[in-house]
C-alpha positions as CSV (number, residue, x, y, z in Angstrom):
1,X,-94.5,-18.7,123.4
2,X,-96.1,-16.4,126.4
3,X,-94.5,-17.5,130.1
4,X,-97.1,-18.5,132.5
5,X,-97.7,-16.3,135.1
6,X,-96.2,-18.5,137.7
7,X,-92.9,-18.8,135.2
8,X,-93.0,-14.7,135.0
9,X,-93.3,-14.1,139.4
10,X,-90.7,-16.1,139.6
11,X,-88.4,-14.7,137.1
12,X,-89.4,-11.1,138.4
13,X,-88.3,-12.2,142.0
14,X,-84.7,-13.4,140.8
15,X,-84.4,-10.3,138.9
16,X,-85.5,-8.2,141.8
17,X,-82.7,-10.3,143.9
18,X,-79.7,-10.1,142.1
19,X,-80.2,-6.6,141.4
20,X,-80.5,-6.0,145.1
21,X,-77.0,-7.8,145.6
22,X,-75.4,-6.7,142.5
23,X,-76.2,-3.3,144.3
24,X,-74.6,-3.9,147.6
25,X,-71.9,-5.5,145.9
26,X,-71.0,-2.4,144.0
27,X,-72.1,-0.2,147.5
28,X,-69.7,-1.1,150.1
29,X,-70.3,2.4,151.5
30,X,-73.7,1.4,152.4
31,X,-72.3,-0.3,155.7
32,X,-70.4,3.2,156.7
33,X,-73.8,5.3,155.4
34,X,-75.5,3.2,158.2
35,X,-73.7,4.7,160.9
36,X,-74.4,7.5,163.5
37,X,-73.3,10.7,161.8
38,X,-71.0,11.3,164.5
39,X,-69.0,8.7,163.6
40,X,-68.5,9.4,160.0
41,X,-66.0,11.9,159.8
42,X,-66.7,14.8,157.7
43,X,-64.9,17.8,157.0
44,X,-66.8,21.7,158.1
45,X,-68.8,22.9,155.1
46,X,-70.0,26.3,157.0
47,X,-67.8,29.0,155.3
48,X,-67.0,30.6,159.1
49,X,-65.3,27.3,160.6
50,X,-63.5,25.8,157.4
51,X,-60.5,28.4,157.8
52,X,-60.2,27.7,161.5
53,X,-60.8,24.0,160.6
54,X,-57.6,24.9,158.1
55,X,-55.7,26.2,161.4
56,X,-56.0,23.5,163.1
57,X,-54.5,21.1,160.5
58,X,-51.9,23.1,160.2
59,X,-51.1,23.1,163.5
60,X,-51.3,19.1,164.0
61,X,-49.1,18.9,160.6
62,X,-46.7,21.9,161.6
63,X,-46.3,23.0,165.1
64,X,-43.3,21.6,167.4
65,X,-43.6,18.6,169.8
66,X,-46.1,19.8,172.4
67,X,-46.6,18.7,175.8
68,X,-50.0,18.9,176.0
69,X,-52.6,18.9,173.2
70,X,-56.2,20.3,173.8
71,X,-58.9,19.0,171.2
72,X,-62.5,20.0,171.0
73,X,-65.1,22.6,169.9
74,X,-65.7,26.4,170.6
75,X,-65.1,25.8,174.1
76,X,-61.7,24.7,173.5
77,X,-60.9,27.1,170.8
78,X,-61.9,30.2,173.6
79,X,-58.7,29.0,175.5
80,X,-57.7,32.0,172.8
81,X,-60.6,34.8,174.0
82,X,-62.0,34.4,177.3
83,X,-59.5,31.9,178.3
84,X,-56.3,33.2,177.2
85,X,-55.3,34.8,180.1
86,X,-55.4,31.6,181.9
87,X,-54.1,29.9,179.0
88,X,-50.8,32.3,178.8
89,X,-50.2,32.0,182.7
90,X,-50.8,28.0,183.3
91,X,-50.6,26.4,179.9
92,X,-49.0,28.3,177.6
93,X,-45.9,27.8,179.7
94,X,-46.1,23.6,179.8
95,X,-46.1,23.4,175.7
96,X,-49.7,23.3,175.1
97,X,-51.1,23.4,171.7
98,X,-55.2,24.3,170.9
99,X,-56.7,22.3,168.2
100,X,-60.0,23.5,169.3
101,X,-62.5,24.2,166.5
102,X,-66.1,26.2,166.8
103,X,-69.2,24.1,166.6
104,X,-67.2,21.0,166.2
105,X,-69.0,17.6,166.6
106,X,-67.0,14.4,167.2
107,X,-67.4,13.5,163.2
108,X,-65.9,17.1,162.2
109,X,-62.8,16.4,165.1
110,X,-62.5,12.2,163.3
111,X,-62.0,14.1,160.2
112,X,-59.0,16.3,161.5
113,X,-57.5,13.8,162.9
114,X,-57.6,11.5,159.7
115,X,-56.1,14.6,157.5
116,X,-53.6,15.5,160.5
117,X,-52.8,12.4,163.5
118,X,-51.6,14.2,166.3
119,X,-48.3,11.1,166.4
120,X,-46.1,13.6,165.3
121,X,-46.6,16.0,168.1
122,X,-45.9,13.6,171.0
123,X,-47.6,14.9,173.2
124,X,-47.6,13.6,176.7
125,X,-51.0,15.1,177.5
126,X,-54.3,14.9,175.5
127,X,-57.8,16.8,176.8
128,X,-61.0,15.6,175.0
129,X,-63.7,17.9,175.3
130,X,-66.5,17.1,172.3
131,X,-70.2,16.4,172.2
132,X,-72.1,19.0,173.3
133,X,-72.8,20.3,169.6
134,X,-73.7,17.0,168.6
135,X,-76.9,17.1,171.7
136,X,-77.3,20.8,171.1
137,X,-77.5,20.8,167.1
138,X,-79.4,17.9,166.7
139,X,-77.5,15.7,164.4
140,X,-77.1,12.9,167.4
141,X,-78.7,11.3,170.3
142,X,-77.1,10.8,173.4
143,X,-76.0,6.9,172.4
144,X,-74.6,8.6,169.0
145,X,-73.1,10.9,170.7
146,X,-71.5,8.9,173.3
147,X,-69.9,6.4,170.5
148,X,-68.7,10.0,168.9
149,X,-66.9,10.5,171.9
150,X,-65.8,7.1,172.6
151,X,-64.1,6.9,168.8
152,X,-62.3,9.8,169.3
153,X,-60.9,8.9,172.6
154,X,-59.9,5.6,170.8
155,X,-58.4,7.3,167.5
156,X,-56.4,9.5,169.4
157,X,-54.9,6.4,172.1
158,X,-54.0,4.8,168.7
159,X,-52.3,8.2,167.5
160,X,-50.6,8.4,170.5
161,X,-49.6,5.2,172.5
162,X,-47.5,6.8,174.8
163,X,-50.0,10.0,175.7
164,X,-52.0,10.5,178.6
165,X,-55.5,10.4,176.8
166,X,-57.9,12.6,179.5
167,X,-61.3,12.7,178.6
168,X,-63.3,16.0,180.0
169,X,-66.7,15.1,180.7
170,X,-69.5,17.0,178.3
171,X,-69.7,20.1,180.8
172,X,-73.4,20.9,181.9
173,X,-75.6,23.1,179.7
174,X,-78.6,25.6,180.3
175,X,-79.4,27.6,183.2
176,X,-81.2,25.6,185.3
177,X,-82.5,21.6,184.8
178,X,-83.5,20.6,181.3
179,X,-83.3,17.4,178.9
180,X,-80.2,18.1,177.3
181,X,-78.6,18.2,180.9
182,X,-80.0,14.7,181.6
183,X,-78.5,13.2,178.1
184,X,-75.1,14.9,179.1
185,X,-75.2,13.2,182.6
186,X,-75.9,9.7,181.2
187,X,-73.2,10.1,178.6
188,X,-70.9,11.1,180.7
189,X,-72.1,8.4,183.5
190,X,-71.4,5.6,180.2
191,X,-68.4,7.0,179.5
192,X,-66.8,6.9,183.2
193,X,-67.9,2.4,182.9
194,X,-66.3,2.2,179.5
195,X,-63.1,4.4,180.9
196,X,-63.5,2.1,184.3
197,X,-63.7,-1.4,181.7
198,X,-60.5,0.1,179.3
199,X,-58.3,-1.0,182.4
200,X,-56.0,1.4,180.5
201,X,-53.5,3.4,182.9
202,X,-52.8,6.2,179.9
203,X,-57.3,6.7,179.4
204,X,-58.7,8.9,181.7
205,X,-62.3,10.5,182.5
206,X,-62.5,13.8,184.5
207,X,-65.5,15.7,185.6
208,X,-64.2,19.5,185.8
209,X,-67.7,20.6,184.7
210,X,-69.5,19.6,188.0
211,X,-67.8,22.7,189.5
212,X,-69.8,25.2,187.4
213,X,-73.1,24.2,188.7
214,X,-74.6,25.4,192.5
215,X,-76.1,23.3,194.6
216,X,-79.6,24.1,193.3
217,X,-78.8,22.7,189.9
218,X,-78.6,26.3,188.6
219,X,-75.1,27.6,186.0
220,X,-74.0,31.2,187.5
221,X,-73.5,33.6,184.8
222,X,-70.2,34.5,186.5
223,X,-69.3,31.3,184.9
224,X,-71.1,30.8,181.8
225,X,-72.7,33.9,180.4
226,X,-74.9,32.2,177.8
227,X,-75.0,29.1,180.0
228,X,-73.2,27.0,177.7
229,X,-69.6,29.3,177.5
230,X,-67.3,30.0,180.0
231,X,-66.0,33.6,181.7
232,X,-62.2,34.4,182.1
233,X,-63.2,32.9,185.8
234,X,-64.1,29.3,184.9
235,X,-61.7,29.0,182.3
236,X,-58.9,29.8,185.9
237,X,-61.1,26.8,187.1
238,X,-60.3,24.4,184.2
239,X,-57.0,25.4,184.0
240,X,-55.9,24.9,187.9
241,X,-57.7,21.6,187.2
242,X,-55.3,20.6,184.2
243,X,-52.6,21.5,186.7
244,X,-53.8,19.2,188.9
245,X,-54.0,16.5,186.6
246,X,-50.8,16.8,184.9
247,X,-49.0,17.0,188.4
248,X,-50.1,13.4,188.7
């Protein structure tokens, strides 16, 4: 006996319905696959970075208690180039360790610290300085981005209860006024309220980048060359500002 067509839609629709749960029942990931990419971690793929990415593990799993911990991108990671003479003559000295990666985005910095928590260091110190790759290679918007940010700051307070979590505001970008600069002012601007509504004494927000730019919104080259990374100079200027901050 042939199903009338009525019989038939209606059989089609039910079939149509439990396949579509049937498949989110066996696709929990689906939830996770609908999040920003920068807050699903994910390992570097680009052959340059994965052995630095290596390093950096290593370092979290391996290297003595340090005092202060700095996490972040290429910026971060130049504390060895540019930076190091700063680095050897301020930091170096207090116990600081670099976990600084290049062309990190906040899902690539979730990763390491999933494969290598940063408890076992102890530090008494942790600087956050992640995002800008995240604006600058496209793979996020500025609300993206900012939750990046935010789920590091939070994964790295869990990590380490008794750390002083300091967040370094996304430092300006480009030579002179442009978008991007606008999307890194109202990230930072969010991040200062959700810092502000933490009412956390161990979470702070610092803006060390304001100093690099002159009063007619232009970046000197005597600070950032390419107008995005920083001279020997300005790298003097962030560290005298961790100084600062660690002296309480």
């Amino acid at each position: 006996m042939t199903a009338s067509p009525s019989v038939a839609l209606v059989a089609l629709a039910l079939l149509v319905f439990c396949t579509g749960s049937l498949s989110l029942a066996c696709n929990p990931s689906q939830d996770s696959a609908r999040k920003p990419s920068s807050l699903v971690p994910a390992p570097r793929t680009d052959e340059w970075a994965v052995a630095r990415e290596k390093e950096c593990i290593r370092r979290a799993r391996e290297s003595a208690p340090a005092r202060l911990v700095f996490v972040g991108d290429s910026i971060t990671q130049s504390w060895e180039d540019p930076g190091k003479a700063a680095w050897d003559a301020h930091l170096a000295p207090l116990g600081a360790v670099n976990l600084g990666n290049s062309g990190d985005r906040t899902e690539h910095v979730l990763h390491r610290l999933a494969e290598a928590p940063l408890t076992r260091l102890e530090p008494e110190h942790v600087f956050i300085l992640i995002g800008t790759n995240n604006l600058g290679h496209g793979s996020s918007n500025a609300a993206e981005t900012l939750a990046g940010v935010r789920a590091v700051a939070e994964t790295i307070a869990a990590q380490c209860p008794e750390a002083a979590v300091h967040i370094i505001e996304i430092f300006p970008r480009g030579e002179a006024f442009n978008a991007m600069r606008g999307d890194i002012l109202q990230i930072n601007q969010a991040l200062r309220a959700w810092v502000a509504a933490q009412r956390n004494p161990r979470l702070s927000i610092h803006a060390i980048g304001d100093a690099f730019v002159s009063s007619d919104g232009t970046i000197s080259k005597d600070l950032m060359p390419d107008a995005l990374h920083l001279t020997p100079k300005a790298y003097g200027m962030w560290a005298e500002a961790v100084l600062r901050i660690v002296a309480g």
